[in-house]
C-alpha positions as MATLAB code, in Angstrom:
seq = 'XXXXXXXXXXXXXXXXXXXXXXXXXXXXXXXXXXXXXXXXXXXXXXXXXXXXXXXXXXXXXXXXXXXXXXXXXXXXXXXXXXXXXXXXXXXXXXXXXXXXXXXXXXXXXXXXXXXXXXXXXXXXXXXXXXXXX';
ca = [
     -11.547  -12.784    2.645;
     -10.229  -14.812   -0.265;
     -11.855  -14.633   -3.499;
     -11.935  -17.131   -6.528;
     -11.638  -14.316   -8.906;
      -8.756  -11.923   -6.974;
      -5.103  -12.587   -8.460;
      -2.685  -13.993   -6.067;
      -0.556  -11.180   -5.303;
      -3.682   -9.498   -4.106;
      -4.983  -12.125   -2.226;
      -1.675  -12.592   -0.762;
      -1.316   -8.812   -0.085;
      -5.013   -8.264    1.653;
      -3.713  -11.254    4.281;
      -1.061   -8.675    5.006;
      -3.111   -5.825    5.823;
      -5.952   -7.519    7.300;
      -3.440   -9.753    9.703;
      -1.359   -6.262    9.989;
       1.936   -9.074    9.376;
       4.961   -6.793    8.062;
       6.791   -9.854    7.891;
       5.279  -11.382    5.263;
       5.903   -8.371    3.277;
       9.812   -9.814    2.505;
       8.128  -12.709    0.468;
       5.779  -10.995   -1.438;
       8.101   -8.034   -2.675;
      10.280   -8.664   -5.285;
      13.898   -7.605   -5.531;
      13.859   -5.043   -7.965;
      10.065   -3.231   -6.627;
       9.045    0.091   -7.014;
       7.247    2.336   -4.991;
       5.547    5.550   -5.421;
       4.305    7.928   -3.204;
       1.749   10.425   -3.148;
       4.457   12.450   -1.415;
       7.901   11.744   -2.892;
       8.513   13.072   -6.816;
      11.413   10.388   -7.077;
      10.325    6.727   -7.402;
      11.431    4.482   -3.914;
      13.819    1.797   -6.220;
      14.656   -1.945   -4.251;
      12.740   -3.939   -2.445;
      14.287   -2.559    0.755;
      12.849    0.962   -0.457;
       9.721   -0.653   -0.924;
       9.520   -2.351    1.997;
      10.010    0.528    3.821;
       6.969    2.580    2.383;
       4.642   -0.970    2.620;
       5.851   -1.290    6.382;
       5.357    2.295    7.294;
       1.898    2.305    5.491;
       0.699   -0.906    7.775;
       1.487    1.088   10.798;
      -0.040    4.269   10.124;
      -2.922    2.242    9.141;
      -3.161   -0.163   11.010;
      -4.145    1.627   14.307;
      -7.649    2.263   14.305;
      -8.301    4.435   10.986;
     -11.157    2.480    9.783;
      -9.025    1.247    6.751;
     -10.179   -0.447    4.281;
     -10.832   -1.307    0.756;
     -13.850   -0.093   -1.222;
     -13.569   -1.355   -4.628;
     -10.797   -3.549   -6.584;
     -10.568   -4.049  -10.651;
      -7.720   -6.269  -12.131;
      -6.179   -7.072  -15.056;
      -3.855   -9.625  -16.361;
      -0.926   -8.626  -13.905;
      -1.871   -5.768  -12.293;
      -4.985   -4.361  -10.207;
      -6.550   -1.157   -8.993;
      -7.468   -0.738   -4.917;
      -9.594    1.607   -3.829;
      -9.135    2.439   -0.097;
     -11.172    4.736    2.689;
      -9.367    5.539    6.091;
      -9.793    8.457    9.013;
      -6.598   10.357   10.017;
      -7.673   12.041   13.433;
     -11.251   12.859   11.887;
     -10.030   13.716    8.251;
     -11.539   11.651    5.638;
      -8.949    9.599    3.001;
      -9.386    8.256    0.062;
      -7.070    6.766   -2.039;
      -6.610    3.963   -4.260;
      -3.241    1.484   -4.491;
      -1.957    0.707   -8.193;
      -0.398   -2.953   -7.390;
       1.726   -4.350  -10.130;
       3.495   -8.347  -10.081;
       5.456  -10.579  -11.584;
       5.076  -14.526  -13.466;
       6.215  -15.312   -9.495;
       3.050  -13.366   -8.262;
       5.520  -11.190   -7.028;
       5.139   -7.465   -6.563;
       7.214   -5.477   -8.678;
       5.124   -1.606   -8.638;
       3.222   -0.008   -6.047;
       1.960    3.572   -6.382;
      -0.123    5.495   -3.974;
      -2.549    7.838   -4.680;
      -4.527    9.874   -2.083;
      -7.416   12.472   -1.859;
      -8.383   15.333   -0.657;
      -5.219   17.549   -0.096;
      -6.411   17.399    3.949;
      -6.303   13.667    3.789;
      -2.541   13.714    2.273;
      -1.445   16.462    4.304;
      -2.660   14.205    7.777;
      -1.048   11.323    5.981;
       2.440   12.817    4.955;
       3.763   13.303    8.496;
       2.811   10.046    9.843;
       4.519    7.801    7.145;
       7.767   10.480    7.684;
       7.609    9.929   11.357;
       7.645    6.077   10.514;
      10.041    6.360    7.722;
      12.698    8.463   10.072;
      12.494   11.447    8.332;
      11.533   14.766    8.964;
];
């Protein structure tokens, strides 16, 4: 659903999710991205980091969870994403902190993700994706 208020970036990232097209991911990333995790202390530096945690996330969400978003806010080059999903019957809730360029590019993504159960069914699926333990 495109919306005449919702930044680009945003736009272009809810295509993503809602066509489940990793892909695209390559174009909308930019080079020197950031991603953090509701798991991981250390930011994810690089695009290919990023990419990583994006692709991963579309997978583990992308198979029948009920995912989606809730609420969205936005500023000037940034925006707040609220999102609701089911991990094998344990609630989520979390919200994505999206961050982009003058190229409408993203640069920052953080992850935030309630209640501890809904982290802890969360964590081992985006390491089983990510090839780690």
């Amino acid at each position: 659903m495109t919306t005449p208020d919702r930044p680009a970036a945003v736009d272009r990232w809810h295509r993503i999710v809602e066509t489940n097209d990793p892909e695209a991911l390559d174009a909308l990333v930019a080079d020197d991205a950031v991603f953090l995790s509701p798991a991981v202390f250390t930011p994810q530096e690089g695009k290919t980091a990023t990419l990583a945690y994006l692709r991963a996330a579309l997978t583990v969400f992308g198979d029948d969870t009920g995912f989606h978003y809730v609420g969205e806010w936005y500023a000037t080059s940034s925006a707040v994403l609220e999102f609701v999903a089911e991990l094998d019957g344990i609630h989520v809730n979390g919200v994505d902190l999206i961050e982009w360029d003058e190229h409408d590019r993203i640069t920052r993504f953080k992850v935030m993700v309630r209640p501890v159960k809904g982290l802890q069914a969360l964590v081992p699926r985006m390491a089983a994706q990510l090839g780690r333990p």
